[in-house]
N, C-alpha and C positions, 0 to 999 in steps of 0.2 A: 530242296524247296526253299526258296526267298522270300523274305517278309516284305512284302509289298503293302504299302501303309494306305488304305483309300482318302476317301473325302470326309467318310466319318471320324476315322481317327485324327487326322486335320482338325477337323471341327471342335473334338472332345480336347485334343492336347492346346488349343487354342482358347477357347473355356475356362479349363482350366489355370493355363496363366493369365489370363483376363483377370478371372476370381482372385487370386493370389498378388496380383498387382494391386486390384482395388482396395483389398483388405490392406496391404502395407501402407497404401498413401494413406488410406481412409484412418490408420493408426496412428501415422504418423500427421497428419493434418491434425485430431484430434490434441495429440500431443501441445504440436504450437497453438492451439486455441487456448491451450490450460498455461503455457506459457506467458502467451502475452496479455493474458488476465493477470495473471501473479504481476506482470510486471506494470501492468494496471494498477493494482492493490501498493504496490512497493513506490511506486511514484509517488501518490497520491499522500501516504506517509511522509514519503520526504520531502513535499511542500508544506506539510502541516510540521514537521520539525523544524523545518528551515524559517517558518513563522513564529513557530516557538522560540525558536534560538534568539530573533530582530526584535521579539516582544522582550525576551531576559535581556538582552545587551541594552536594551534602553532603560530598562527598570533596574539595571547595575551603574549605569552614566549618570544616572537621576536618584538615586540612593547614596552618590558620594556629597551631595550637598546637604547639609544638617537639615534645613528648614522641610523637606520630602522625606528626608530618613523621617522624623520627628510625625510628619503629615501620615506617611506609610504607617508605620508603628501602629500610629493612633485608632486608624483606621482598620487595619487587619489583625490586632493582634489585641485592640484594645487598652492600649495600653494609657496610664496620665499621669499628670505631675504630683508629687507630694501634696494631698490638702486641697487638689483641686477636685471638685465632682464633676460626676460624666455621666449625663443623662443619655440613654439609648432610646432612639425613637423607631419603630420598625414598624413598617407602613402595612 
């Protein structure tokens, strides 16, 4: 006796890998969604360093002149001269 496969078995083994293809793309599509979020998130960082970096390299080019050292200080650190006063006015 020969196993003669009908329409239903057709049907069911066809089904079957239907399901089992959907689930793999469907897994892997999810995968690169989360991917190229991350690489959303990881960009986005490196424009804001890369802004950071062009704000310190001018605040290092402009900190080699005494008169903005002296300005800088004064202003971020508080800093004055011997015997002078320094009135703080905060709005």
């Amino acid at each position: 006796m020969a196993f003669r496969p009908g329409k239903r078995f057709w049907i069911v083994a066809t089904a079957i890998i239907l399901v089992f293809t959907i689930f793999v793309v469907g897994r892997n599509l999810l995968h690169a969604v989360g991917i190229r979020r991350e690489i959303g998130a990881l960009e986005r960082k490196r424009a804001t360093y890369l802004q950071r970096i062009a704000e310190d390299s001018t605040l290092i080019e402009r900190l080699q002149y005494d008169d903005y050292l002296e300005e800088y200080a004064r202003e971020h650190y508080r800093m004055q001269r011997r015997g002078e006063r320094v009135f703080i006015i905060r709005d």
